[in-house]
PATILUM-694251 format. One record per atom (N, C-alpha, C, CB): residue in three letters; atom name; x, y, z. Coordinates in pm, 1 decimal. Glycine has a CB too. Example, Ala and Ser with C-alpha at 12.3 -4.5 7.8 and 13.67 -1.06 7.14 Angstrom:
BEGIN
   r  a        u        v        w
 ALA  N   1319.0   -569.0    780.0
 ALA CA   1230.0   -450.0    780.0
 ALA  C   1320.0   -330.0    780.0
 ALA CB   1130.8   -447.3    904.6
 SER  N   1285.0   -225.0    708.0
 SER CA   1367.0   -106.0    714.0
 SER  C   1290.0      3.0    787.0
 SER CB   1408.4    -59.8    572.5
//
This chain:
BEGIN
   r  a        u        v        w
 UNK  N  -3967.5   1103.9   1368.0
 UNK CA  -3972.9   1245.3   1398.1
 UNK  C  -3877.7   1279.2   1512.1
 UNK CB  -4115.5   1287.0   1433.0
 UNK  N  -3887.3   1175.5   1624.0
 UNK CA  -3800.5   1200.7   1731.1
 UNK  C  -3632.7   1192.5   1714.3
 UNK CB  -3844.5   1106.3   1829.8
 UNK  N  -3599.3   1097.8   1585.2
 UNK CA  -3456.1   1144.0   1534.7
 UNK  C  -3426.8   1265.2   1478.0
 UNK CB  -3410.9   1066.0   1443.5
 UNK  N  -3529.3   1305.7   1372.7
 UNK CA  -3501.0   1385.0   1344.1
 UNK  C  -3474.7   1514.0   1428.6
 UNK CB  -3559.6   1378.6   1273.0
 UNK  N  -3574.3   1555.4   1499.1
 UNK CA  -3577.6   1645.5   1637.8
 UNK  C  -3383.5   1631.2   1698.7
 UNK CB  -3727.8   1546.4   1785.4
 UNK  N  -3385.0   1503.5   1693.8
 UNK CA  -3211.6   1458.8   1797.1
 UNK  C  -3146.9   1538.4   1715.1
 UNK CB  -3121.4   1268.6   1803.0
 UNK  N  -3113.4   1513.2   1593.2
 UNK CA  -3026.3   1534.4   1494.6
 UNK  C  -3006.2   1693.1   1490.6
 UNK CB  -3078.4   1470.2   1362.7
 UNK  N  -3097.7   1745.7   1480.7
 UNK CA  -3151.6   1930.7   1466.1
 UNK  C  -3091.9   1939.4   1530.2
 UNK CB  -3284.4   2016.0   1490.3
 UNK  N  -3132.0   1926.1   1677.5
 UNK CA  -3041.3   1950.4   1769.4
 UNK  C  -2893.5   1940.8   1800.9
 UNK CB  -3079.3   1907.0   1830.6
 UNK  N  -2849.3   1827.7   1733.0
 UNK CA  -2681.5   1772.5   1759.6
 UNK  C  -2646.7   1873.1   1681.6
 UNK CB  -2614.5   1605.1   1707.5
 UNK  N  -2667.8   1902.7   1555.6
 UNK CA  -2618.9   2034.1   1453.1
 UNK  C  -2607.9   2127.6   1500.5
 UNK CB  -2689.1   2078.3   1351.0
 UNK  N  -2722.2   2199.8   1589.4
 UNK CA  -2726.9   2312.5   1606.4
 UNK  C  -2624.4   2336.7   1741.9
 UNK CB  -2871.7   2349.6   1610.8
 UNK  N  -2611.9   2248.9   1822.4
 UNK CA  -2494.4   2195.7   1901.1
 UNK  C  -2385.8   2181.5   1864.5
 UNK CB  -2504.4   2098.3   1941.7
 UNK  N  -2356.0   2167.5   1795.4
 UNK CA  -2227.1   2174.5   1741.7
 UNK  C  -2229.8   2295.0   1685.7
 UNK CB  -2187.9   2070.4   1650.8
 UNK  N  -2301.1   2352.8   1551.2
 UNK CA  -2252.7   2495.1   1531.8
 UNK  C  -2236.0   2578.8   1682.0
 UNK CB  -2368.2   2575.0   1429.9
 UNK  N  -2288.0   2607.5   1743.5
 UNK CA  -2277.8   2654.2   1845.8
 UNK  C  -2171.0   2664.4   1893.0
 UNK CB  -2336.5   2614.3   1906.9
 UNK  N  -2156.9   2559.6   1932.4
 UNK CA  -1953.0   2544.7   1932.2
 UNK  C  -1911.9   2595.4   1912.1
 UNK CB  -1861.2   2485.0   1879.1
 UNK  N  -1892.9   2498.3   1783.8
 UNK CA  -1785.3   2566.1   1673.3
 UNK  C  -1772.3   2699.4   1711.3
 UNK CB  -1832.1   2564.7   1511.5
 UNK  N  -1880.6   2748.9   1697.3
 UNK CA  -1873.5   2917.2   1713.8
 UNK  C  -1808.8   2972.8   1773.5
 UNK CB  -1957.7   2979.0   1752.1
 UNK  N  -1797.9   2923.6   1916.3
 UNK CA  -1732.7   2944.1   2053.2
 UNK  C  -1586.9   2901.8   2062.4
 UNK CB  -1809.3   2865.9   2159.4
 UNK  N  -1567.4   2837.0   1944.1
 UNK CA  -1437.4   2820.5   1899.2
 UNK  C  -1285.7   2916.3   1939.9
 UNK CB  -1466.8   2829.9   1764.5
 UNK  N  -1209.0   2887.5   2036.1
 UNK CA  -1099.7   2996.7   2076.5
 UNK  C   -957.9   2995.7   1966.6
 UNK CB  -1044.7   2956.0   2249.8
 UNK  N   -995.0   2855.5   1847.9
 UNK CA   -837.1   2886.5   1708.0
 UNK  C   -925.3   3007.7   1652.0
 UNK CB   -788.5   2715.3   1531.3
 UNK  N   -851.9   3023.0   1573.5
 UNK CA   -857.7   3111.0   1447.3
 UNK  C   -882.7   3020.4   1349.7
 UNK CB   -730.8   3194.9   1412.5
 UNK  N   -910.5   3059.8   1268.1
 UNK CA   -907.2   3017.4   1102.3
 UNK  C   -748.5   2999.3   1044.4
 UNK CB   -987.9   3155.3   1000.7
 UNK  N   -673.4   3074.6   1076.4
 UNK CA   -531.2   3047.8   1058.6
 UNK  C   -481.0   2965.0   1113.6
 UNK CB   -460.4   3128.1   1079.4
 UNK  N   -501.9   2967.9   1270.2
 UNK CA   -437.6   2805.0   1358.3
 UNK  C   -446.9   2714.6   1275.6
 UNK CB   -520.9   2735.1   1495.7
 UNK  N   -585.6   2689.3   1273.8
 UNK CA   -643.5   2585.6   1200.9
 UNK  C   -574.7   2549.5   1065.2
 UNK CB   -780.2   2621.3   1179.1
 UNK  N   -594.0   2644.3    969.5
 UNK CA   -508.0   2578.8    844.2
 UNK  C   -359.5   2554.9    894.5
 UNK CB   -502.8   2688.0    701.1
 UNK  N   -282.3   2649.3   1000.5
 UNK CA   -139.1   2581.3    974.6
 UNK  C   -164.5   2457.7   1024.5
 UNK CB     -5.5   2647.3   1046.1
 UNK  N   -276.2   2420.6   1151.4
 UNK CA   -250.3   2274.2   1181.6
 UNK  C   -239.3   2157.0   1079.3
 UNK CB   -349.5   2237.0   1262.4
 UNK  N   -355.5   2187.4    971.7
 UNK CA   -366.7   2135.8    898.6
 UNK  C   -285.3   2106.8    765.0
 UNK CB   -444.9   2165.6    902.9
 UNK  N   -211.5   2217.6    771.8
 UNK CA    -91.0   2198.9    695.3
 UNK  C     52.0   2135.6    728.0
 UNK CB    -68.1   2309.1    663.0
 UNK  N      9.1   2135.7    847.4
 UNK CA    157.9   2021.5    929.9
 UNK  C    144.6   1915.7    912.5
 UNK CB    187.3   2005.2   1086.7
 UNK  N     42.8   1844.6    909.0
 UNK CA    -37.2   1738.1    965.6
 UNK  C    -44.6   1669.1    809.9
 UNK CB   -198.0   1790.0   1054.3
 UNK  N    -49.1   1755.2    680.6
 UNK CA    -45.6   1733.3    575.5
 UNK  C    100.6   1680.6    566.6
 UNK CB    -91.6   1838.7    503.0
 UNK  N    170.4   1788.8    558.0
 UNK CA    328.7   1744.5    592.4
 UNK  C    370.7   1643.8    576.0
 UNK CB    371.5   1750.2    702.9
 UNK  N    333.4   1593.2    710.2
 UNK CA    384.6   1462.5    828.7
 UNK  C    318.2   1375.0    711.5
 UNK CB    299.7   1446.4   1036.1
 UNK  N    195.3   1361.3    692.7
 UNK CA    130.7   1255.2    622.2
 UNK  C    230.8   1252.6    508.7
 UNK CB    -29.3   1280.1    580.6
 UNK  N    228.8   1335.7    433.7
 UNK CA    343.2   1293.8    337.4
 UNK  C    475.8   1221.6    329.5
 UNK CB    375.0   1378.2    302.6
 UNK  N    547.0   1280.6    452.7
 UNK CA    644.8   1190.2    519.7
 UNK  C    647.4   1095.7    495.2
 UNK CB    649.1   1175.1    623.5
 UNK  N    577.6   1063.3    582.4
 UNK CA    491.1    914.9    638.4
 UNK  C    479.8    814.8    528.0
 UNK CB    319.9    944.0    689.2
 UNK  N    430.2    921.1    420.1
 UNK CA    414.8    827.3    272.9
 UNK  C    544.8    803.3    241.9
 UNK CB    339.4    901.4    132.8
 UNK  N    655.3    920.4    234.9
 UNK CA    709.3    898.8    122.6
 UNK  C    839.4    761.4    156.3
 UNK CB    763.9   1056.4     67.6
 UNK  N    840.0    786.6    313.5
 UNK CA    918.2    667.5    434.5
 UNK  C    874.5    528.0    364.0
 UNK CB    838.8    673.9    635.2
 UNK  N    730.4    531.5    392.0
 UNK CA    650.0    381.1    330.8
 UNK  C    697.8    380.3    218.2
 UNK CB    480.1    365.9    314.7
 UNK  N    728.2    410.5     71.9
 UNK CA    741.3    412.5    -22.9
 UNK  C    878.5    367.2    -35.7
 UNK CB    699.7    513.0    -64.6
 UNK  N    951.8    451.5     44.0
 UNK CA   1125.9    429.2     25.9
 UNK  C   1134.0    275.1     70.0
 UNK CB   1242.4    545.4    147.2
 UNK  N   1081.4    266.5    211.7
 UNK CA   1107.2    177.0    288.0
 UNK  C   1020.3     34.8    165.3
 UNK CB   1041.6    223.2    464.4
 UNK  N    952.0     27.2    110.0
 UNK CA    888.6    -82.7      9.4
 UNK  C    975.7   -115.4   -100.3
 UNK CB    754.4    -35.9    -56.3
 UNK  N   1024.6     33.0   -145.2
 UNK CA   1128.3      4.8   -267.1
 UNK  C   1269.8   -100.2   -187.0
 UNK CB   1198.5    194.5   -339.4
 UNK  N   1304.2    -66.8    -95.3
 UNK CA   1403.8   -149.6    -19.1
 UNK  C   1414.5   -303.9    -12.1
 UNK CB   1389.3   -113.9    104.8
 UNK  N   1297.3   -339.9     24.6
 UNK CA   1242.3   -462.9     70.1
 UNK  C   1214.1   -520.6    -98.7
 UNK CB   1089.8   -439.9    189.0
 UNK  N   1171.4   -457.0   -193.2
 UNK CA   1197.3   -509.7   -316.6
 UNK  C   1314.7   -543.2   -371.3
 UNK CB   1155.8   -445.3   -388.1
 UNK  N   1383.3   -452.3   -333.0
 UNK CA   1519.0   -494.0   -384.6
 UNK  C   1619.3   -588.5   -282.8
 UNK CB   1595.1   -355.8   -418.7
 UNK  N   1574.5   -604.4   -210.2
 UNK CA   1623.4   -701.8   -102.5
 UNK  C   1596.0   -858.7   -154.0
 UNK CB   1538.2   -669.8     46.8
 UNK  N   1501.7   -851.1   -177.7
 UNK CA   1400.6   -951.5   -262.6
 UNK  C   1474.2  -1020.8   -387.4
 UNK CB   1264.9   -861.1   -327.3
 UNK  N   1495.3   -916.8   -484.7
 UNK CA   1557.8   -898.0   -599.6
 UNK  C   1705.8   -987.6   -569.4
 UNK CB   1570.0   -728.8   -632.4
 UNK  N   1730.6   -941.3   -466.9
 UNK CA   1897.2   -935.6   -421.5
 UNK  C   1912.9  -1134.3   -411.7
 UNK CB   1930.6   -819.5   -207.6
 UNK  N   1806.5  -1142.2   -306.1
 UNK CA   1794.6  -1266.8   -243.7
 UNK  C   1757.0  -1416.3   -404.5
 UNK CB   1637.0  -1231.8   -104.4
 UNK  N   1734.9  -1371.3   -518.2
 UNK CA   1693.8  -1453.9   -648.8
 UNK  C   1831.6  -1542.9   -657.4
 UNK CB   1659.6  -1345.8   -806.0
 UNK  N   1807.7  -1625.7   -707.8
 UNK CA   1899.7  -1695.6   -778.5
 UNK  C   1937.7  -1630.5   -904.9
 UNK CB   1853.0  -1822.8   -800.6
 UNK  N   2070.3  -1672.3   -960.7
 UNK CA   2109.4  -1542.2  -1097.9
 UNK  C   2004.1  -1635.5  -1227.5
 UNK CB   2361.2  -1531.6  -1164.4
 UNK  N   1957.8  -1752.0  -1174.1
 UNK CA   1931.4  -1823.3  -1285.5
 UNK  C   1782.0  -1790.2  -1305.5
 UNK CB   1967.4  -1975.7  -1270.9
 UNK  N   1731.9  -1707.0  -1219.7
 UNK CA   1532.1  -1669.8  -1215.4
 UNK  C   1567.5  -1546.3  -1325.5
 UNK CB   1426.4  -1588.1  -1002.0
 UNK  N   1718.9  -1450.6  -1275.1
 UNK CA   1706.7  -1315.3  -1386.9
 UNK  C   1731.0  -1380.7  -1527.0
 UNK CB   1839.6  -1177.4  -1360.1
 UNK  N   1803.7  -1432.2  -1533.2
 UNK CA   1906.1  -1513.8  -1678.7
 UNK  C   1886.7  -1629.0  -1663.2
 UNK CB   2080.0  -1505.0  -1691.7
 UNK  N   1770.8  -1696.9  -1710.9
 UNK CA   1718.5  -1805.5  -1755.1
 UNK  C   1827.1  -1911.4  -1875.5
 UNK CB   1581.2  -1745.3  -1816.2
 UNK  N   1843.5  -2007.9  -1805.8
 UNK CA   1977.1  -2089.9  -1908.3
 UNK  C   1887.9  -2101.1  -2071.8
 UNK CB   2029.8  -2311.1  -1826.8
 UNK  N   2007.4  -2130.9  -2120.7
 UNK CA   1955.8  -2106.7  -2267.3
 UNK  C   1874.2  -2263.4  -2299.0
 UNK CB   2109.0  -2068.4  -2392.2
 UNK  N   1787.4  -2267.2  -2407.8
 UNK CA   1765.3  -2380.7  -2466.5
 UNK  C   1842.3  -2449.5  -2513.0
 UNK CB   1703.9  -2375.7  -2534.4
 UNK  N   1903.7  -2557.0  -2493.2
 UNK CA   2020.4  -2674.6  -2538.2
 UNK  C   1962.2  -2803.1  -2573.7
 UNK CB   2127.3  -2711.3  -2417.4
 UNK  N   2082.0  -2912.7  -2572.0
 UNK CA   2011.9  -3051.3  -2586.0
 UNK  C   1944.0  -3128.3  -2479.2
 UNK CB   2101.2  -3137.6  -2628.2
 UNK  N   1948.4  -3064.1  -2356.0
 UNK CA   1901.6  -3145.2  -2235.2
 UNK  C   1763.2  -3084.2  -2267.0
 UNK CB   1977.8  -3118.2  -2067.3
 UNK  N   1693.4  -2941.6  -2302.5
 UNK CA   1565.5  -2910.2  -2331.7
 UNK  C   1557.4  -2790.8  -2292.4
 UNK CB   1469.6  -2987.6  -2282.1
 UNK  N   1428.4  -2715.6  -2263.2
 UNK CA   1442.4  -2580.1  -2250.3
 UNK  C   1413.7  -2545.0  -2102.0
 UNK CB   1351.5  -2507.9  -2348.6
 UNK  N   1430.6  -2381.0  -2098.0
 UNK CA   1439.3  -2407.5  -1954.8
 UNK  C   1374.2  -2280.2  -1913.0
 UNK CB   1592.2  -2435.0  -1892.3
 UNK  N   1208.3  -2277.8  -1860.2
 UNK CA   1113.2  -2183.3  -1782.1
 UNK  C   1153.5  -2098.2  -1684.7
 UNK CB   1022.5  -2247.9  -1721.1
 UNK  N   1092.5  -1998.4  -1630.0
 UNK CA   1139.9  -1973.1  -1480.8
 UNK  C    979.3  -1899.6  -1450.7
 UNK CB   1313.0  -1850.5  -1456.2
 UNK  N    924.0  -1933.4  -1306.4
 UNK CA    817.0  -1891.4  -1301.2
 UNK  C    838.4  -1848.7  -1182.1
 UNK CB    716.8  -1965.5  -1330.8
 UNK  N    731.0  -1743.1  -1103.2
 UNK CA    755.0  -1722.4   -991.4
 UNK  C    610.8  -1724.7   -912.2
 UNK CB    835.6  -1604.5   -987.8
 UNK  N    597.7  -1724.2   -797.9
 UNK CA    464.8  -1669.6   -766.6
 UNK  C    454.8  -1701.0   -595.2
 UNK CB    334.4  -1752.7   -868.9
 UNK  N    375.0  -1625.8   -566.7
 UNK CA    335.7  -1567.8   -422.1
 UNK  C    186.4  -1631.0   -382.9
 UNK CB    327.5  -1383.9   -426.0
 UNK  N    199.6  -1702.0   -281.9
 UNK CA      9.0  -1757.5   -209.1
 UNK  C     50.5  -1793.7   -107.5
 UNK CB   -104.3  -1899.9   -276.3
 UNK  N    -42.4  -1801.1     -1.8
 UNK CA    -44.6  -1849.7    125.0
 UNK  C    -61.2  -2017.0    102.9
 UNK CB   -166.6  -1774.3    211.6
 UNK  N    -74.9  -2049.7     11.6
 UNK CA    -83.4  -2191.5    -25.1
 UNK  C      6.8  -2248.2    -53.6
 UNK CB   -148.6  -2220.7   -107.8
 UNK  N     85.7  -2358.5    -66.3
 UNK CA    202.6  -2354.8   -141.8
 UNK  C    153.4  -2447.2   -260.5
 UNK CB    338.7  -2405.2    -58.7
 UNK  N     80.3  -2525.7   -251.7
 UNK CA     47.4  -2564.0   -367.0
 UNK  C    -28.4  -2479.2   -486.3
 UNK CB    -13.9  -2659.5   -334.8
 UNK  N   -101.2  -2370.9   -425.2
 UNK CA   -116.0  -2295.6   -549.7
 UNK  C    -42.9  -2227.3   -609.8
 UNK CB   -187.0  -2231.6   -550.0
 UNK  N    129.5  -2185.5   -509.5
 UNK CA    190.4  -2108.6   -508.6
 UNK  C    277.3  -2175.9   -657.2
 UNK CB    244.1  -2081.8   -365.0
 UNK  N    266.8  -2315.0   -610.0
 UNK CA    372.4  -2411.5   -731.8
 UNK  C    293.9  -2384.2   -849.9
 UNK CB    389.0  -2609.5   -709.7
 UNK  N    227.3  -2430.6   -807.9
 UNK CA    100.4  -2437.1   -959.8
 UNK  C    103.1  -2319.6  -1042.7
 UNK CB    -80.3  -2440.6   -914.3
 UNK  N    113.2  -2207.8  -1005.9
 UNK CA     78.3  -2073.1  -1091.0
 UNK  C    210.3  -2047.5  -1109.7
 UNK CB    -10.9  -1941.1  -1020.3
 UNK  N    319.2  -2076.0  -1025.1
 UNK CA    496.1  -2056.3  -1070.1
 UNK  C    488.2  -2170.8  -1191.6
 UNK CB    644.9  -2110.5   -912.8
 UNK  N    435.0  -2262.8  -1183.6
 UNK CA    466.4  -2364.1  -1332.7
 UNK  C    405.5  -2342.8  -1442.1
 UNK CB    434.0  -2505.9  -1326.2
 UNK  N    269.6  -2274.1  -1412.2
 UNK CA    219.8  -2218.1  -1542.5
 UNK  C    239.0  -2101.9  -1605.1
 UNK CB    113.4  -2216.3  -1542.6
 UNK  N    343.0  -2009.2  -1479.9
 UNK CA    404.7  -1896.6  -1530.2
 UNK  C    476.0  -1916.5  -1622.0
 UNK CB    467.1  -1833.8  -1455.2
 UNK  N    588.7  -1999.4  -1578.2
 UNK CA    727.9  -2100.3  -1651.5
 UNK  C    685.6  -2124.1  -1753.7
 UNK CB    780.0  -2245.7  -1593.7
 UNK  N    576.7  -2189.7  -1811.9
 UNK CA    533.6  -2259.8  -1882.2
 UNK  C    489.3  -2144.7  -2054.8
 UNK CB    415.4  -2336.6  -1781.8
 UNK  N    446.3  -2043.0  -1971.9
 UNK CA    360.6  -2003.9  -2076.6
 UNK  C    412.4  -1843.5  -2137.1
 UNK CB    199.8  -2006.5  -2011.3
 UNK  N    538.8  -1824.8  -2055.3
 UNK CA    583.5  -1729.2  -2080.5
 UNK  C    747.4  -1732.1  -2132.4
 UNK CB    549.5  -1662.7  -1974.8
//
């Protein structure tokens, strides 16, 4: 009961406020529309800036991971790739990539 009582109170404390509030309703949305903005920015920076680092990535391959040598008489020839903090799992799932694709 005695939270509840707190709680009533924190609400009604705060509307109160609020009330007493010196923005406008307009401040307020343009703030909020800047702030939207920026966040977008923000995204679209992260986004650019990821596509970069992919292709950096891309850049950094051997030509033989894009264009896999052909099958001949020495035998055929996989290319697998893969990412872990492990390196042995990292091999393992690059060989069964190779392997199965």
């Amino acid at each position: 009961m005695k939270r509840l009582t707190m709680g009533g109170v924190g609400v009604m404390l705060a509307a109160l406020l609020g009330g007493c509030s010196s923005s406008t309703n307009e401040e307020l949305y343009e703030r909020i529309a800047e702030l939207e903005e920026l966040r977008q920015d923000r995204e679209q920076e992260y986004i650019e800036r990821q596509q970069e680092l992919r292709e950096e990535e891309i850049d950094r391959l051997p030509d033989w991971v894009l264009e896999p040598p052909q099958a001949d008489s020495t035998g055929m020839f996989g290319v697998g790739v893969s990412e872990s903090k492990s390196l042995s799992h990292g091999l393992k799932a690059a060989r069964l990539q190779a392997e199965f694709n």
